[in-house]
Legacy VTK file of the C-alpha trace (Angstrom):
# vtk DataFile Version 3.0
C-alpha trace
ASCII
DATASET POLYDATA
POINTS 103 float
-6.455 53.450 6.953
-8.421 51.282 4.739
-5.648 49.683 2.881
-3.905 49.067 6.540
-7.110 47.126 7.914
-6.538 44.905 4.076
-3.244 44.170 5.079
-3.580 43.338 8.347
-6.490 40.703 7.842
-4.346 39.299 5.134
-1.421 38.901 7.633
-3.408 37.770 9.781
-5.612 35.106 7.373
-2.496 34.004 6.585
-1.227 32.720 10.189
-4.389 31.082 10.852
-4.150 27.384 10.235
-6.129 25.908 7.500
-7.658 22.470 6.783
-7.865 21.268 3.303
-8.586 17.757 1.676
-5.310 16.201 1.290
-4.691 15.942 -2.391
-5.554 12.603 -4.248
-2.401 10.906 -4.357
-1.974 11.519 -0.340
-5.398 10.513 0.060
-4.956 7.093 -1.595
-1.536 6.686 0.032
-3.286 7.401 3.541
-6.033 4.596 2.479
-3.436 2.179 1.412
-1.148 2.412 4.268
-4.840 1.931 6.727
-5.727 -1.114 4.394
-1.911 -2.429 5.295
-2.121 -1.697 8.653
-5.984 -3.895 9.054
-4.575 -6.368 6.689
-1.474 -6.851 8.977
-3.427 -7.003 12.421
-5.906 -9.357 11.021
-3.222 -12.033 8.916
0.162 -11.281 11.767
3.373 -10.412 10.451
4.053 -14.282 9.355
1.781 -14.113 5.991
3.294 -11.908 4.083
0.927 -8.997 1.454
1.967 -9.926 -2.579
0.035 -6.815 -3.229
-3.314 -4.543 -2.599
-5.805 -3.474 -5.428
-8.404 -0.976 -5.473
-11.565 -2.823 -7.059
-14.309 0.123 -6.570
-14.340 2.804 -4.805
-13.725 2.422 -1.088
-12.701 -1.530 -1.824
-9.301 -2.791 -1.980
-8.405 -6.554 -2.139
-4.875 -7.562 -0.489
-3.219 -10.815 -1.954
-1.494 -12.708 0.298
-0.405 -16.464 -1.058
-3.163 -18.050 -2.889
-6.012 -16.335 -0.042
-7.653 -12.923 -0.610
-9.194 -10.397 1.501
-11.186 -7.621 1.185
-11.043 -4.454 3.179
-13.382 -1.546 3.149
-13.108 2.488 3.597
-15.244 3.511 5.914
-16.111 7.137 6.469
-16.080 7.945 9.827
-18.477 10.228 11.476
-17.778 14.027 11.189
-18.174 15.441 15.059
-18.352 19.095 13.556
-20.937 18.948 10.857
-20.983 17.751 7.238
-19.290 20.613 6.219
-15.798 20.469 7.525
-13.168 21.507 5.896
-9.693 18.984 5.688
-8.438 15.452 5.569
-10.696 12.865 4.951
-12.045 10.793 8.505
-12.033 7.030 7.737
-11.291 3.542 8.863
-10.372 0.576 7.079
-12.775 -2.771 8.154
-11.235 -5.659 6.838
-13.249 -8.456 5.644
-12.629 -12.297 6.798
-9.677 -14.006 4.377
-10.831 -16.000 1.492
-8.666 -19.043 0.594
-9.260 -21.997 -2.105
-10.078 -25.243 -0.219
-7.041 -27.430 0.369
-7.043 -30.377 -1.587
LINES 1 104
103 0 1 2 3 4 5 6 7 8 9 10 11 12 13 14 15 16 17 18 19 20 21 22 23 24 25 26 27 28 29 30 31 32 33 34 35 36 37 38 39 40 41 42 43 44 45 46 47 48 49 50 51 52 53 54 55 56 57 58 59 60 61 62 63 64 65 66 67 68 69 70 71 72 73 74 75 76 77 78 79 80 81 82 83 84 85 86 87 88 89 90 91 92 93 94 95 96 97 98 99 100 101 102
């Protein structure tokens, strides 16, 4: 009877769904696309992105042309404690665009 109660809380463990952290590399892909997405609503679809570093932790600059901007990962609150299990909650604030002075 014992061994049928272990079996059926593993069956039934195993139908639950879970939350986990996403692993790294869909983390950072989940950041990038955000920073993207901020960069794009902030420049419009006519400037186009040459490319987006990560320069610290939570920082990324997007080149665009000769201008920069930065854009920052921001944690968002956690509603069910800091506990929680799953994918990280965040939003990307982008910075205003930095461009050399036209001579």
């Amino acid at each position: 009877m014992k061994r049928l109660a272990s079996i059926l809380i593993l069956v039934l463990a195993g139908t639950m769904p879970s939350l986990a952290a996403l692993p790294p590399q869909y983390q950072r892909q989940a950041e990038i696309e955000a920073v993207l997405k901020a960069a794009v609503d902030i420049l419009g679809v006519e400037k186009l992105v040459d490319g987006v570093n990560l320069v610290a932790p939570d920082r990324y600059e997007v080149r665009f042309g000769e201008c920069t901007m930065m854009v920052r990962i921001i944690d968002l609150p956690n509603k069910r404690g800091e506990a929680l299990a799953g994918p990280r909650q965040f939003s990307a604030m982008p910075e205003a665009p930095r461009c050399p002075p036209v001579p």
